[in-house]
N, C-alpha and C positions, 0 to 999 in steps of 0.2 A: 261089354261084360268083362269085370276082373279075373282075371287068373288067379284063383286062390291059395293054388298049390304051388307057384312062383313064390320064386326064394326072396325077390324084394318085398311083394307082397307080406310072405309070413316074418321076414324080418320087422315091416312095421306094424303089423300085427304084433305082435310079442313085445315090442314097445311101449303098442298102445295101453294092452291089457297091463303092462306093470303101473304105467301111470293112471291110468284110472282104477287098477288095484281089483280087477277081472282076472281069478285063477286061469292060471293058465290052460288047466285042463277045461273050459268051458267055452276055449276060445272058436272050437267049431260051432257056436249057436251064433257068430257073427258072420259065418260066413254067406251066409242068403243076401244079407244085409249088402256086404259087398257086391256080390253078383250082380246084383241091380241097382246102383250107389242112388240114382235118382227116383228108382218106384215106391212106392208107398212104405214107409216105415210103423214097427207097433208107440203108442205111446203106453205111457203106464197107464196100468188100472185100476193101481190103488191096490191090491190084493195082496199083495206083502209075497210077491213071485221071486225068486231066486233061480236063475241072475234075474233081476228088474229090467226090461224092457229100454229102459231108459239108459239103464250101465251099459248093454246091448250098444244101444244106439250111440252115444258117447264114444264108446271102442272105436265104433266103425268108425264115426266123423275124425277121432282124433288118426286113425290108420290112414284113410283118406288125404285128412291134410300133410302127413310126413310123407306121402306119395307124391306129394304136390297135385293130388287130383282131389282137391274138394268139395262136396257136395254143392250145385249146383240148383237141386231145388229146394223147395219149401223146408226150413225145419220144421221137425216133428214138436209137440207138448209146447 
């Protein structure tokens, strides 16, 4: 399980969310995401949801990869 509240951690967080262009203030609806980098992720629903599930999950894998710990299992959508 991630440390979310590590300072490496939120540094690639905050990275992430500039490049995929995820306000930064929303950047705690990735943290679950994190916590369990390999459990089930949401895909989108089509529902026009803000953030989209999808942005979500992008965050997370692109944060993941600049950890050098990159998702491992199945992509989502």
């Amino acid at each position: 399980m991630l440390d979310v509240k590590d300072a490496a951690v939120q540094t690639a967080l905050r990275r992430a969310c500039e490049e995929v262009g995820l306000p930064d203030s929303l950047r705690g609806c990735v943290y679950p995401l994190l916590r369990d980098p390999e459990g089930d992720w949401p895909d989108c629903c089509g529902g026009g949801c803000h953030p989209c599930a999808s942005s979500l999950v992008d965050v997370a894998m692109r944060t993941l990869e600049l950890l050098g710990t990159p998702r491992r299992a199945p992509g989502v959508g």
